[in-house]
C-alpha positions in Angstrom: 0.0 0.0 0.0 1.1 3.5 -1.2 2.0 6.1 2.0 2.4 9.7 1.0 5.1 11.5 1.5 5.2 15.4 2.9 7.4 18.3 2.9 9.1 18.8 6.4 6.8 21.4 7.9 8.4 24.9 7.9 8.4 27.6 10.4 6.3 30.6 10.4 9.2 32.6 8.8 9.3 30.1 6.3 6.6 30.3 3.1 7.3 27.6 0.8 10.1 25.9 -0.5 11.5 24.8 -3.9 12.3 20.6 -5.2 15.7 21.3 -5.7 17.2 17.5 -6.8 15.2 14.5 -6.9 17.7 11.6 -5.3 15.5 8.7 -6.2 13.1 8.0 -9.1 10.0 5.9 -9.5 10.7 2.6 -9.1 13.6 2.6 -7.5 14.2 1.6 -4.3 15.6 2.6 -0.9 16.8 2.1 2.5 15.2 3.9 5.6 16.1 7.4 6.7 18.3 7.7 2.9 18.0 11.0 1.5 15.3 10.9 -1.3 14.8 14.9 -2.3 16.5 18.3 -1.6 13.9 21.2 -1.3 15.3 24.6 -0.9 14.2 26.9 1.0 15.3 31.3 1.4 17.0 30.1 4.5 18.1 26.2 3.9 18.3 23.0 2.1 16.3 20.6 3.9 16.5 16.9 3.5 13.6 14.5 2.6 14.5 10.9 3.8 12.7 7.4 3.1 10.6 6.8 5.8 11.2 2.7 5.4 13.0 0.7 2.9 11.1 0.2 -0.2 10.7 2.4 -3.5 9.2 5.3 -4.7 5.6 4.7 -6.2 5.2 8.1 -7.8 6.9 11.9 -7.9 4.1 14.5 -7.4 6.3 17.6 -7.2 9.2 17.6 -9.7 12.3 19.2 -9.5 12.0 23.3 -9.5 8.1 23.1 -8.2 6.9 25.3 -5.4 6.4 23.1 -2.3 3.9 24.4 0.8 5.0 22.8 4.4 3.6 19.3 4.8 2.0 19.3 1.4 2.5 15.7 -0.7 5.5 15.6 -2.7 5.5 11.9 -3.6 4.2 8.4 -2.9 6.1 5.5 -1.2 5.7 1.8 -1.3 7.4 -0.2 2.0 8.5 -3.3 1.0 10.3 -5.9 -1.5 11.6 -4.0 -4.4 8.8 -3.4 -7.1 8.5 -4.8 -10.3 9.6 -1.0 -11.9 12.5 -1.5 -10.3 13.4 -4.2 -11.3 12.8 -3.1 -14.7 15.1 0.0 -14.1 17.6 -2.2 -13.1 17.6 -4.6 -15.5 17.4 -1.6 -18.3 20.5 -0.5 -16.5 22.4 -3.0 -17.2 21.5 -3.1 -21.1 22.8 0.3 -21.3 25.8 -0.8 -19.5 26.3 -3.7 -21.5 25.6 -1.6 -24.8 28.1 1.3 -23.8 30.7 -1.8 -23.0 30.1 -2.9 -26.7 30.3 0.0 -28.6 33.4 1.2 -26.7 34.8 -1.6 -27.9 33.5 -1.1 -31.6 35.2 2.2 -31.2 31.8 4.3 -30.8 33.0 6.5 -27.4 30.5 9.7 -28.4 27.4 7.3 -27.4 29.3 5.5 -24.5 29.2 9.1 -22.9 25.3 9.4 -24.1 24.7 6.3 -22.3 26.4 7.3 -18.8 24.7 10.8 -19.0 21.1 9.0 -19.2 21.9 6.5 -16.7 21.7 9.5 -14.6 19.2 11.5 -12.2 17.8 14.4 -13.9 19.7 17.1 -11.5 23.0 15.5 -12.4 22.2 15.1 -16.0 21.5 18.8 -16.2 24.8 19.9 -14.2 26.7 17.7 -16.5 25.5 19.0 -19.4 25.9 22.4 -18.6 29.1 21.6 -17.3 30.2 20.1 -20.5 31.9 17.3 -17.6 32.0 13.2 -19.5 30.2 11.8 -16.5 33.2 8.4 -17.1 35.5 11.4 -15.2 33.7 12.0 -12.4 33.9 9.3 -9.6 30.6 8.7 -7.7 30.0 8.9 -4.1 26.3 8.3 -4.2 24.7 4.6 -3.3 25.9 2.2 -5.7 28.4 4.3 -7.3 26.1 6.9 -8.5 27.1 10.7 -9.6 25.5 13.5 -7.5 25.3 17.0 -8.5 28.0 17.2 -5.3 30.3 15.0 -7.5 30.2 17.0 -10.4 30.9 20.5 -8.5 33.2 18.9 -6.8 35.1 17.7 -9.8 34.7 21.0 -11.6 36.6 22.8 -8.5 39.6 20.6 -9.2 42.5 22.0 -10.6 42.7 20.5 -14.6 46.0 18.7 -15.2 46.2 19.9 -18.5 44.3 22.8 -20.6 42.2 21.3 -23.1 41.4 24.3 -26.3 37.6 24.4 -26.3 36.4 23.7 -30.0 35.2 27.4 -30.5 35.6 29.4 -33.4 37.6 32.6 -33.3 35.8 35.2 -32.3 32.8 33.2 -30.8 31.6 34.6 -27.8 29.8 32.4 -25.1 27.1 33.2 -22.2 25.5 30.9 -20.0 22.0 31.6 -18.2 21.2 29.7 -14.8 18.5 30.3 -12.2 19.1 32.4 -8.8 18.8 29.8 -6.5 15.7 30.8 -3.8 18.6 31.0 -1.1 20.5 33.7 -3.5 17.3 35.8 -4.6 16.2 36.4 -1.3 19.9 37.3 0.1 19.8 39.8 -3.0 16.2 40.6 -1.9 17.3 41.7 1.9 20.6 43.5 0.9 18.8 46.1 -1.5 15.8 46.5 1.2 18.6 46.9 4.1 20.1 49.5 1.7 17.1 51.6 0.6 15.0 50.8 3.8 17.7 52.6 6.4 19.8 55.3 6.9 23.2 52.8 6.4 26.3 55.0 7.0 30.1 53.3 7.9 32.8 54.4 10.3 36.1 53.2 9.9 39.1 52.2 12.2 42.2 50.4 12.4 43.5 47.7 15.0 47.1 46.2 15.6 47.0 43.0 15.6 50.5 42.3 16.6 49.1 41.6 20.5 46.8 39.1 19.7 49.2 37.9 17.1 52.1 37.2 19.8 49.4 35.8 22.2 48.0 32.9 19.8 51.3 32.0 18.8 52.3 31.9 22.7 49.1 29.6 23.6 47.7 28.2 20.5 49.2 24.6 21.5 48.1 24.5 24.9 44.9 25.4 23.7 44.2 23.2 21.8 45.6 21.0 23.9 43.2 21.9 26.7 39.9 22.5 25.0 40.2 20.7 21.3 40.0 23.7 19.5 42.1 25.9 17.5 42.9 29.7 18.9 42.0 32.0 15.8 41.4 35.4 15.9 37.5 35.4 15.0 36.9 34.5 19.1 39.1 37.6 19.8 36.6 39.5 17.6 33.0 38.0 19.4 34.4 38.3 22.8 35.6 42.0 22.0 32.3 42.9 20.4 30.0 41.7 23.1 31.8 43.2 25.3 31.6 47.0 23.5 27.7 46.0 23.0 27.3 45.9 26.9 28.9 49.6 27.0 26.7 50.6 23.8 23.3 49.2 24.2 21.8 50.7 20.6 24.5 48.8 19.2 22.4 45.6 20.1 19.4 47.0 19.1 16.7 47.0 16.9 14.0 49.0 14.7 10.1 47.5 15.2 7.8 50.3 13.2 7.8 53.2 15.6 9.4 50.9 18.6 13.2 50.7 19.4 13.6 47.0 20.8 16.9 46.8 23.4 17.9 43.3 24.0 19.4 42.3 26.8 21.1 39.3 25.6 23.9 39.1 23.2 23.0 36.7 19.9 26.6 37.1 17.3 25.5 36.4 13.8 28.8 35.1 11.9 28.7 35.4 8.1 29.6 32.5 6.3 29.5 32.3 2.3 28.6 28.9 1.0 28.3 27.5 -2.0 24.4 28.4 -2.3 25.3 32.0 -1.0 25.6 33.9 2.2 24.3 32.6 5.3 24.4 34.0 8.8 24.2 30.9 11.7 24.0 32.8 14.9 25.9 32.0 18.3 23.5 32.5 21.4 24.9 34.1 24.3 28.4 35.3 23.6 28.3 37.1 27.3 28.2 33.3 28.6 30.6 31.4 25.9 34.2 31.3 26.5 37.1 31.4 23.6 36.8 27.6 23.3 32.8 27.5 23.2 33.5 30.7 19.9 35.9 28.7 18.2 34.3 25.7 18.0 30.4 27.1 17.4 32.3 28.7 14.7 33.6 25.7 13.2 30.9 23.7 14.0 28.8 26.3 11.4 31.4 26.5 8.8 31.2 22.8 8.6 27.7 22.9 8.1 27.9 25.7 6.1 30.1 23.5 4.0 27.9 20.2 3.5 24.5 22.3 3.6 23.0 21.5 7.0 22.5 24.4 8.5 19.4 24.3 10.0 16.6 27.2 10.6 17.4 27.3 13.9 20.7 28.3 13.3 20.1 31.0 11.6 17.5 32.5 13.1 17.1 35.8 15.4 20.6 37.5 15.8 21.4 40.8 17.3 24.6 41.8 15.6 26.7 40.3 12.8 30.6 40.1 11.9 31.2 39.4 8.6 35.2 38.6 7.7 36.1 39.8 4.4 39.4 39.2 5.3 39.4 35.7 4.7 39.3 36.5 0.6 42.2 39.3 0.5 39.8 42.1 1.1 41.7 45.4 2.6 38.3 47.5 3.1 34.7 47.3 3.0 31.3 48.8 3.3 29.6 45.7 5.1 25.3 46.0 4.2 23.2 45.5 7.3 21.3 42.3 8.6 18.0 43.7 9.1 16.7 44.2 11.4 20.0 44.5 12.8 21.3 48.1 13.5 25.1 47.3 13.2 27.5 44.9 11.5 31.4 45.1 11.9 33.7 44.2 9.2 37.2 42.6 10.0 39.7 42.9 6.6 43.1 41.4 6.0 46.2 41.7 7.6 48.4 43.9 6.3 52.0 45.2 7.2 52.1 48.5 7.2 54.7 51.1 9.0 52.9 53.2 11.8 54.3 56.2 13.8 54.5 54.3 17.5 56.5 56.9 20.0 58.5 59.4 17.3 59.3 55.9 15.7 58.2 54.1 12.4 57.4 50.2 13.3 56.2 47.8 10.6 53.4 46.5 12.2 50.0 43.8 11.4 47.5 46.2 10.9 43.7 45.4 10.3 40.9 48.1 9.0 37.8 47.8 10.7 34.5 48.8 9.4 31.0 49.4 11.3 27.9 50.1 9.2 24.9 51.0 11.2 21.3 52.3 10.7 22.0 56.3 11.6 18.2 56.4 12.4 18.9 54.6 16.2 22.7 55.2 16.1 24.6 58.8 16.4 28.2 59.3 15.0 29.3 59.6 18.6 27.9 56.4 19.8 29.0 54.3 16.6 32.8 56.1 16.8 32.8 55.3 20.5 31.8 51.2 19.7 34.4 50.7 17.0 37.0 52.7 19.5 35.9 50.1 22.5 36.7 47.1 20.3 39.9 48.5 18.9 41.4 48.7 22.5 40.2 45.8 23.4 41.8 44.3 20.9 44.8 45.9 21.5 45.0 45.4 24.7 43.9 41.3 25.1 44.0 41.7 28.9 41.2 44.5 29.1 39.3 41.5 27.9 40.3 39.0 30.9 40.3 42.2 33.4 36.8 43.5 32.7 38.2 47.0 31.9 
């Protein structure tokens, strides 16, 4: 007997979603909690799984349809392996059998035609817009299978050799893709932070040679201690909270004709992924110590990185720190998180010689950068915020000191 199977059900913040890859096609069959579908939503990618082993019976939503939470997006069948897929499989092997034959009557072009079809849908599509021979990627998916993962990850691979593309001189070539929904509706909350506030940006500059000499003094027993590694982002969140306790507009927030103070302290931590930028937020910075930073910080890059980052992670937040750093940038203009009221932007390290006493010192010097909404925020206060963290930054032990 057929059992339906539902979208996850989303969270008020949350409309609808999008089918983004289809893992499993009619007939074929699966093992309990395996990942059948991808649906995307302006937040996440949340995973459908197989709710026993059998097969699927039917697709109802295909790949790009708009999904509601908990509405049918295919029907199951728990059991023995069906009779379609058994079919399926069987056709499988004919192809493989086919392509074996003709590769050895010489006939490669339909060898590749044969491993592109024996493909799901998403994957066919990214390797034909790839232009990647599906015989070079190596599968990680059940059985050997290609996923769309396989194929990006293959493309970000450095090529051993250059191969000319068969273009005539002249020739010019565009490719058009889709915004993903996670991309449109960062693109969508940038240009309203920009036009829906009053976003101005103070700048500053930190030496970063006393943190510098301090993580290279205790890096090792840190690690040692608490599993972690001592970077300077923890430096940056500790320093921050701490200026947001001595600048409470800082940490607040805009509600129509309200100004919301919160008396907690919720760091959002921009991450860019390969579905665009997300924001996972650590909860309670005042409480964490530089271990609990570093590795909530890690925890969401990694998650970040394999796309599990969950609702939950991302939700609320009361100021951000974005790292621009990490990419070579020497200065930015960081765009609010509404309904944020402040973001701070650390840049690279950079050598530069600096006045210090009548003397000129090459020294690891870092612009800083705080955008805020000048509607809640006045020059002085925003000045006095970025001048907190630069001294506590400078001077580690103000942090350990309280002062």
């Amino acid at each position: 007997m057929a059992t339906e199977i539902k979208a996850p059900v989303f969270p008020e913040s949350v409309a609808d979603g999008t089918i983004a890859t289809w893992h499993k096609q009619p007939g074929e069959a699966v093992s309990r909690d395996e990942v059948i579908c991808d649906i995307e939503t302006d937040k996440v990618v949340l995973e459908v799984v197989a709710p026993a082993d059998g097969t699927i019976a039917t697709i109802v939503k295909n790949e790009g349809d708009t999904v509601l939470s908990a509405e049918v997006i295919a029907t199951f069948e728990e059991g023995a392996v069906s009779g379609a897929a058994q079919t399926q499989a069987v056709q499988s092997e004919e192809k493989v059998e086919q392509a074996a034959a003709q590769t050895q009557a010489g006939n490669a072009p339909v060898v590749e035609r044969a491993q592109v079809a024996d493909q799901a849908p998403a994957v066919r599509k990214a390797l034909t817009e790839t232009g990647i021979s599906a015989s070079d990627v190596d599968g990680t998916g059940r059985g050997g299978r290609i996923t769309k993962e396989d194929v990006a990850n293959h493309q970000a691979k450095p090529a051993a050799s250059v191969t000319p593309l068969s273009v005539a001189v002249g020739e010019r070539i565009e490719k058009r893709v889709p915004m993903t929904r996670l991309r449109k509706r960062v693109a969508e909350r940038l240009l309203a932070a920009t036009q829906q506030t009053a976003m101005l940006t103070t700048f500053n500059e930190v030496n970063m040679k006393p943190i510098m000499e301090m993580r290279a003094q205790y890096k090792d027993a840190f690690e040692k201690r608490h599993g972690a590694r001592l970077g300077f982002m923890s430096f940056f969140v500790k320093a921050a909270t701490e200026a947001l306790k001595r600048y409470p507009a800082v940490n607040a927030s805009i509600d129509g004709d309200d100004i919301v103070y919160h008396g907690f302290y919720d760091i959002g931590v921009a991450v860019s992924s390969d579905r665009g930028l997300v924001v996972p937020v650590l909860r309670d910075t005042d409480r964490m110590n530089y271990a609990e930073v570093e590795n909530g910080i890690r925890g969401f890059a990694g998650k970040a990185r394999d796309g599990k980052l969950s609702i939950e992670d991302m939700t609320g937040g009361t100021f951000t720190i974005t790292n621009g750093g990490t990419f070579g940038s020497l200065l930015s203009t960081p765009i609010l998180n509404q309904p944020q009221t402040a973001i701070l932007g650390m840049h690279k390290i950079q050598d530069r010689p600096m006045a210090v006493n009548g003397q000129v010192e090459i020294l690891p010097m870092m612009y800083l950068a705080l955008s805020y909404d000048h509607r809640l925020i006045d020059g002085k206060e925003a000045v006095g915020f970025l001048v907190a963290i630069k001294e506590l930054l400078e001077e580690p032990a103000r942090l350990i000191l309280d002062l």
